[in-house]
N, C-alpha and C positions, 0 to 999 in steps of 0.2 A: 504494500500500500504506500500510496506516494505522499512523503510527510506535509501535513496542513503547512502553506507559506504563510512568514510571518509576517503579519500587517504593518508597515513602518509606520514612525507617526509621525506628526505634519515637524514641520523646520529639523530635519534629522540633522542636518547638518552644524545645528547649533547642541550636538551632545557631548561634542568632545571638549577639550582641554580650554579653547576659545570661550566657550559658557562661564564654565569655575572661576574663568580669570576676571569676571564683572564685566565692565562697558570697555574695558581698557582691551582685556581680549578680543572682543568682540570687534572693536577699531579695528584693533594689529590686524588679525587674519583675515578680513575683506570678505564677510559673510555674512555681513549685514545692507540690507537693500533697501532701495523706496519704498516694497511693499510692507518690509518689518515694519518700517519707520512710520507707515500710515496707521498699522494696526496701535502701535505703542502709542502714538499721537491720540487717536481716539479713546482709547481707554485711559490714559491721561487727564483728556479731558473730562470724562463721565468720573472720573476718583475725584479728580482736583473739583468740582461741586457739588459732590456729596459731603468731602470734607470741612463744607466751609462751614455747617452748622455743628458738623461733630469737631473741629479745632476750637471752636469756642465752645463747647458742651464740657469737652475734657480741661479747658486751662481754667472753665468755672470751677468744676471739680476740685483742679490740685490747687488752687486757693492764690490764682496766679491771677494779673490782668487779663480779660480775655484777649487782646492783642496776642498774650505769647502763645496762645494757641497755634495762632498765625505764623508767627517768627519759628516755631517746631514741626510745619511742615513744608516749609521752603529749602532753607542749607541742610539739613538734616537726609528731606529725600532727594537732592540732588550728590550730596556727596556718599550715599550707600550706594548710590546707581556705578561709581566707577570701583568700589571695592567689594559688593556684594554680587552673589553668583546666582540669584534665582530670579528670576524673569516675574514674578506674579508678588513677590511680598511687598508690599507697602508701608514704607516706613513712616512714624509720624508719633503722636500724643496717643494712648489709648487708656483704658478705663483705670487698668489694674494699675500701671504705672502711676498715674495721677492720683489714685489714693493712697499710693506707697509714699507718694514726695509729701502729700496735706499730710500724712500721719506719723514724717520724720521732721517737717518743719512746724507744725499747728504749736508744736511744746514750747516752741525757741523764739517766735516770731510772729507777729498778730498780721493773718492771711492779706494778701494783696497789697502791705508795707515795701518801702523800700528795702527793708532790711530783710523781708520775708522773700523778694524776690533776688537779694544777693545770696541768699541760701540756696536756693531754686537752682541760680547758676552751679553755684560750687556742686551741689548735688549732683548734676549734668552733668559737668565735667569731672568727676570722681569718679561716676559710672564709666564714662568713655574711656578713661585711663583705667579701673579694672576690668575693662573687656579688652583693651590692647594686650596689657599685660596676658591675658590670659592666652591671646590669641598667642602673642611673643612666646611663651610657653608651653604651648598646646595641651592649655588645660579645659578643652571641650567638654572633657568626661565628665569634668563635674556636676554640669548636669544630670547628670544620670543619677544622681544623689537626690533626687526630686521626682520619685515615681508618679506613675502616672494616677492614683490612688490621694496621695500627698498633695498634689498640682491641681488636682478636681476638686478637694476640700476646700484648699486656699483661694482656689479663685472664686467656690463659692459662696465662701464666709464672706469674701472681701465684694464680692455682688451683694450678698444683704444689707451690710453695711452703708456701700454707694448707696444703694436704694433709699434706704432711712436718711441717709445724708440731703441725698436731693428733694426731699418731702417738703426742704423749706421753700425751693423754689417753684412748687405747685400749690404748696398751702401758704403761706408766708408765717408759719412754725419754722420758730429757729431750732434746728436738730445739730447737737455739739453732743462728741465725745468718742474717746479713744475705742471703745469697745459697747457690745451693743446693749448692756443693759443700761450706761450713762447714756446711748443713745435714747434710750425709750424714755428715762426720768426726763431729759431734756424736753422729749417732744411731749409729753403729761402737762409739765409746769410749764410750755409753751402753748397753750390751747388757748386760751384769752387773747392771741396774737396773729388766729386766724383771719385769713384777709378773705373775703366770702368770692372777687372779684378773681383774684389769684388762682383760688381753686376752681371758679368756672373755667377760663379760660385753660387754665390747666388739665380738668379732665375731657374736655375737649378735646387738646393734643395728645393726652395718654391715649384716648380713645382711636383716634385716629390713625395714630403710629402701630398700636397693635394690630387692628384692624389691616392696614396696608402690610405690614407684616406676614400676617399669618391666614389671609383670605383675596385678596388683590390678584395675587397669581394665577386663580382659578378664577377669578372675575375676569379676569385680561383673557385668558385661555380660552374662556366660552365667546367673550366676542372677536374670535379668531387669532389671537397673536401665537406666535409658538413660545415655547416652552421658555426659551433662551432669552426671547424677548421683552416676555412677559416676567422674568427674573427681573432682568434689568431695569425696564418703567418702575417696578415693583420699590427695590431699592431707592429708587430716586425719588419715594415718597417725601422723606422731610427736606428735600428742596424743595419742592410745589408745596410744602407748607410753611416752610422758610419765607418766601416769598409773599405767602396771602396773608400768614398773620404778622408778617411787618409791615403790607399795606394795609391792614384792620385796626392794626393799633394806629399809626400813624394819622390814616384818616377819620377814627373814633376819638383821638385824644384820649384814649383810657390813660397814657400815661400820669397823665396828670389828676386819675382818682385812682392811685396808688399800683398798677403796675409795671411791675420794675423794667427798663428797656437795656440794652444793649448801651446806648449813648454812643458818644464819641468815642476812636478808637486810633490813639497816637500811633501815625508813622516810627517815629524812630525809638528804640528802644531807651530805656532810662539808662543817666549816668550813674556809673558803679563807683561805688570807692572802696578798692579794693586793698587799700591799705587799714580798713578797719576787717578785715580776717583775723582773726585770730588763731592758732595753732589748735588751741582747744575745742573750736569748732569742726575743726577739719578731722579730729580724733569722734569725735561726735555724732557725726556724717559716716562716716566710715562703714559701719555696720549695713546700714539703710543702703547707700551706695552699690556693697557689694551684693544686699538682696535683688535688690533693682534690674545690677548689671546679671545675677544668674538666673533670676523669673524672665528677665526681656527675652535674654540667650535663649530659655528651652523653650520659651512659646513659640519662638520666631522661627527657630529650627525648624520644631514638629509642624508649623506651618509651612515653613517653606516646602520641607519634602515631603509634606500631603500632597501637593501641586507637582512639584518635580518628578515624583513616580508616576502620576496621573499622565506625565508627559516625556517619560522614559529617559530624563535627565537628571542629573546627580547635583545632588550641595555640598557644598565644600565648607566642614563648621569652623575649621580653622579662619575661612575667607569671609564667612558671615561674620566669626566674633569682629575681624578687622571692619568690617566694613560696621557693623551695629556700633562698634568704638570709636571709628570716626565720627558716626554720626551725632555720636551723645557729645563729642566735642564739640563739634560746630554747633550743636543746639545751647550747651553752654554759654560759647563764645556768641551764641544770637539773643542769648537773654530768654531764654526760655524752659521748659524744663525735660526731661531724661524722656527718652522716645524708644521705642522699639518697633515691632511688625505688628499688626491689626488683623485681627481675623476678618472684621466684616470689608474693610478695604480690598483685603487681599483677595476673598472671593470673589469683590465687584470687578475690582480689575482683571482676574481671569475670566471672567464671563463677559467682560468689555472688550477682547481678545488682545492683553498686553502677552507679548513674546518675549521681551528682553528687558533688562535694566534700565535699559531706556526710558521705557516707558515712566520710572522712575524721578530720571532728570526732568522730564516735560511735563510732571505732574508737579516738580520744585516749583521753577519756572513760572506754570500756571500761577499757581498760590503767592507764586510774587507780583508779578500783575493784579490780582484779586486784592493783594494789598496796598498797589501801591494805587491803584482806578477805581475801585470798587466799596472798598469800606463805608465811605458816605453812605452806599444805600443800606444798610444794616445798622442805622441809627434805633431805630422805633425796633428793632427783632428786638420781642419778649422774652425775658430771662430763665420765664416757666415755659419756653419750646424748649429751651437749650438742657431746663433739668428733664423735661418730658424724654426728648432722645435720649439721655444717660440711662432713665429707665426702663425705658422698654429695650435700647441693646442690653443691659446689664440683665434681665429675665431671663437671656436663653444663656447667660453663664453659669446660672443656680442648675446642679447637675443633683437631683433629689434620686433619681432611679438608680442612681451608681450606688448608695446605699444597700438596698434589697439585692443588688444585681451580685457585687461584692461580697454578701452575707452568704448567699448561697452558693457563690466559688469558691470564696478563699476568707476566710474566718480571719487572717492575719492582716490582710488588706484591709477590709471592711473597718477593723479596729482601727488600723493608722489614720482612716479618711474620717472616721465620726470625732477622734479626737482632735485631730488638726484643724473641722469646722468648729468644733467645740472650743478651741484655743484661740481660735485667729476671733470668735467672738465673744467670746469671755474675758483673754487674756490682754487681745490687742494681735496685729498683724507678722511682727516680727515675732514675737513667743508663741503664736500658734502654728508656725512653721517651723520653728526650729522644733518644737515637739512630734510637730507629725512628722520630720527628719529621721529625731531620735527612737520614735515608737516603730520607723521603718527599719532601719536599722540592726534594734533591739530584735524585732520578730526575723529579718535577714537570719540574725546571728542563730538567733534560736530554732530556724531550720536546720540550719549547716552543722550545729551540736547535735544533730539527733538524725546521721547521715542514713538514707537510704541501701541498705542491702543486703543481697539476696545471694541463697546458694542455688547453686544453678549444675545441672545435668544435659546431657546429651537428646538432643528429639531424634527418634529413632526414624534414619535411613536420610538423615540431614547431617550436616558438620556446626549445625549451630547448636548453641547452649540458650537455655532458658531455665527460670526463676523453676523450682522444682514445683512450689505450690501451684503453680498457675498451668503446667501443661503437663503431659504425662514423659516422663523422660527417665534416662538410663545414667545411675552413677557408677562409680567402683567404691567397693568398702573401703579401700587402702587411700583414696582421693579425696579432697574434699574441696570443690570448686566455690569460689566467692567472688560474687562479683560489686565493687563500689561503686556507687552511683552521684559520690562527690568527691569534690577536691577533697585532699587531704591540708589540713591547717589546724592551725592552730585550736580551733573552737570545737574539732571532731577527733581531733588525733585519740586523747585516751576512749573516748565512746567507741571510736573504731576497732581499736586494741580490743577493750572487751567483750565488743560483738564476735569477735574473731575466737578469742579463747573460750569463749563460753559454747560455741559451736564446736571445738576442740576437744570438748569434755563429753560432748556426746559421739564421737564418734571413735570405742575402743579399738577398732583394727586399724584406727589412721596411720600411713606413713609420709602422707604428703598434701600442703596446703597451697594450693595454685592461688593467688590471687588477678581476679581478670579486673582488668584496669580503664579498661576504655571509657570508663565516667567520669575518671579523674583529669582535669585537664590541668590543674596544679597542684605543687606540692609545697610545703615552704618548709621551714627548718624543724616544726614541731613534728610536721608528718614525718619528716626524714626520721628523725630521732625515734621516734614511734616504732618505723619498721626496723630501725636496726636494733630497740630491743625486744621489739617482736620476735625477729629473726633469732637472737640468743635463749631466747624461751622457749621456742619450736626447736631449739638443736639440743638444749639440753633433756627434752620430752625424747627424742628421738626422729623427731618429724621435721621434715627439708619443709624449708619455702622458697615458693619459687614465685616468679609473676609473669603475665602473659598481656600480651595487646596494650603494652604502654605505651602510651605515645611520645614521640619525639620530645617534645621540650622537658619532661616530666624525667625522661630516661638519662636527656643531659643533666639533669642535677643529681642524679644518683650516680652517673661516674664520674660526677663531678667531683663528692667529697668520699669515693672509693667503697660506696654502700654493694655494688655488684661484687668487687672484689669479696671481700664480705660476706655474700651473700649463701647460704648451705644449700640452695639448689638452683637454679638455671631461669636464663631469660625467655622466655618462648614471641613467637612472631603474631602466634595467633590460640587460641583457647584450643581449640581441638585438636592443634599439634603437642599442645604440653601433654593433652592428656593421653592419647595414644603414644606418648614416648614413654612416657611413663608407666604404663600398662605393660609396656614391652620388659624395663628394666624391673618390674617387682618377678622374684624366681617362683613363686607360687602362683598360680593362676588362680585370681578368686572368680566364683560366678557375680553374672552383673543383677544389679538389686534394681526393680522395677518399680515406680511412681503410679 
């Protein structure tokens, strides 16, 4: 049969080595055309006006002018475009970020101060400088210290949070406090402070936004758009409401019976005086900084190469940290606050059909024009649309079904994610991650203490072994086959040892103990130490050990510090060959024992 050909996928040519190297590669090699260039153009265009209500939605959030909303998605996604590798992420201001920065400066600095937004910067640039370093480094992996368990909690503790935070700008309830039962007291002893105006016009736009959300698509659908299309009008709801209710307010004058507007919104960034830093601050920041820089890193990743495999191209995390690091610099140095990849961006710009980093730079660009022609008209935009869209994107952050789903897989997960929602809103942001960290961690270890394994026998008329309880197979009395199903370390080494001897004590005709090793992909000094006095234990019994199917890295460390020298019986290539040798050298022939 003639093998199925493989479907290429579209821009193939942009898979190789020219992609990973950002817009700079993509220059050098000359594989980039008009037609890219018109695809990245439009989708450009359709990001750069979705963001203009979410840059001022998030810089209201992190307790910034809404201007630096502005100024964080201009230098920021033009300069990820020449060091970052993925075609679709969209760099800029997003939710989680913006509550990390109000929740490391709110303590230090009264929001929207000069002094609140000299923090803001240093923050920016703290982040940008530990994600170089990291990149300098190639300490990607760190991430990976943030399961996906941990990362579902936090983002959706820190969505309830946002949520109750933005209540003031739909109610005009003032909502203050680090974690969420000060949030509730605040918003109690703030009820006499409801503005009745506020919350009309407010649920109006909650209403609205969800609505387009989550029912728009299938409206579009039935009056013929397709699928793709109908995605796109869809998202572009809160600019057609951007728009009506700045012309509603503007021509109603609500503003002037108390709801709050947008106003004016200075060109140039305020002057810094950065010789009032102080060292102590910078120790102070520091913490926040690096949470910032490795929440941005794993979101933006696992975004990126959601999209990148959809399109059979690869991300480069080393080239993402560079390029996310550049970026939180120039957003510092624009006065504005720490950025990273956006989920809802990054979708619209793949469905707008961006191909390249490009598309990136011409979405800067955009938004620099938008501020330097355009702000005028965003005088009269009401401050309750701007907390309306934090709301309703921050809804689909709260991940509630990963609880039940968690409980019924994995007992150890499920723990780590109820604790870490339980911490980020009890504790505060930073102590509920480091806990759900530590609770992962702790159950990590407390797997790998309590290793997996099994003796294992021959399937008859096969050369493979299997676990004895689970399939019917053939041992020899004189053998006695084990197979480990983890690393050997420090946290299992004696557990292992006495799984081993205590199988030892059952089997009186033993003369020989194979260890099959193919689960073990490392070893470290406690394992080593383990088996070589395993090994003196089994020689003084009278019984050889021997080991079979180790792998290469695992074997160099054991002749490394002269453990095979050492060792009282033989290396084997593969489990079936030790055992058949060894059948051969025992002088008595026993009959084989059946399962």
């Amino acid at each position: 049969m003639k093998p199925t050909p493989t479907r290429p996928s579209e821009n193939s040519e942009l898979q190789g080595t020219a992609m990973r190297q950002g817009l700079w590669g993509l220059v050098r090699s000359g594989v980039y055309n008009r037609q890219l260039f018109r695809q990245d153009a439009t989708a450009a265009l359709i990001v750069s006006l979705l963001l203009i209500p979410q840059s001022l939605a998030y810089a209201l959030l992190a307790g910034l002018p809404l201007q630096a909303g502005l100024y964080a998605s201009i230098l920021p996604a033009i300069v990820y475009a020449f060091f970052g590798t993925s075609g679709v992420l969209a760099v800029g201001p997003v939710a989680i970020t913006s509550l990390l920065t109000f929740s490391a400066l709110s303590p230090l600095a009264l929001p929207g101060s000069d002094e609140y937004v000299l923090l803001a910067i240093l923050l920016a640039l703290m982040s940008g400088v530990c994600l170089l370093l990291m990149s300098a480094l190639r300490m990607g992996f760190l991430a990976n210290f943030l399961s996906h368990p941990v990362m579902s909690a936090f983002v959706s503790g820190a969505a309830i949070m946002i949520l109750l935070g933005q209540l003031k700008g739909v109610t005009g309830i003032p909502v203050q406090g680090a974690n969420l039962p000060d949030q509730l007291i605040s918003f109690y002893y703030g009820l006499d402070q409801l503005h009745l105006k506020t919350l009309g016009i407010g649920l109006v736009f909650l209403v609205f936004l969800y609505w387009s959300r989550n029912y728009l698509v299938s409206l579009l659908k039935k009056l013929g758009f397709g699928q793709s299309n109908a995605a796109l009008l869809a998202r572009m709801a809160p600019l057609v409401l951007l728009v009506v209710a700045t012309l509603a307010i503007g021509l109603s004058g609500l503003d002037e019976q108390g709801i709050k507007i947008v106003g004016k919104l200075p060109l140039q960034p305020p002057s810094i005086e950065w010789q009032s830093i102080q060292p102590a601050t910078l120790v102070t920041l520091l913490p926040m900084a690096m949470m910032i820089s490795l929440i941005g890193f794993a979101e933006s990743v696992a975004i990126a190469r959601t999209f990148a495999a959809k399109r059979r191209q690869q991300v480069n995390s080393n080239r993402e940290l560079l390029g996310l690091g550049a970026a939180n610099l120039v957003a510092g140095l624009s006065a504005s606050l720490p950025v990273t990849g956006g989920l809802s961006r990054s979708v619209l710009n793949n469905d707008a059909g961006a191909i390249t980093p490009m598309a990136s730079l011409l979405t800067g660009l955009a938004m620099g024009l938008i501020l330097l022609f355009f702000t005028g008209w965003l005088y009269y935009l009401p401050q309750a649309m701007l907390s309306a869209v934090i709301i309703i994107a921050v809804l689909s952050l709260i991940e509630w079904r990963q609880l039940p789903y968690l409980w019924h897989y994995s007992r150890e997960d499920a723990w780590a994610w109820l604790v870490t929602l339980l911490g980020v809103l009890f504790l505060g942001l930073e102590l509920g991650l480091l806990l759900g960290v530590l609770v992962s961690l702790a159950a990590w270890l407390a797997k790998n203490s309590r290793p997996h394994m099994a003796v294992v026998g021959l399937v008859p008329g096969t050369e493979h072994y299997r676990n004895v309880q689970r399939y019917k197979v053939e041992v020899h009395p004189a053998i006695l086959s084990l197979r480990i199903d983890e690393s050997l370390m420090f946290a299992n080494a004696q557990e292992v040892e006495q799984q081993i001897l205590k199988e030892v004590t059952l089997h009186s005709q033993l003369r020989h103990v194979i260890l099959m090793g193919s689960g073990i992909n490392h070893i470290d000094a406690s394992g080593v130490e383990m088996l070589a006095q395993l090994n003196g234990l089994l020689d003084e019994q009278g019984v050889y050990l021997h080991l079979s199917e180790i792998k290469g890295p695992v074997l160099d460390k054991l002749k490394l510090i002269k453990f095979i020298e050492a060792l009282s019986g033989e290396v084997f290539l593969t489990q079936h060959q030790a055992v058949q040798t060894l059948i051969k050298t025992e002088t008595s022939k026993r009959c084989l024992i059946k399962y």
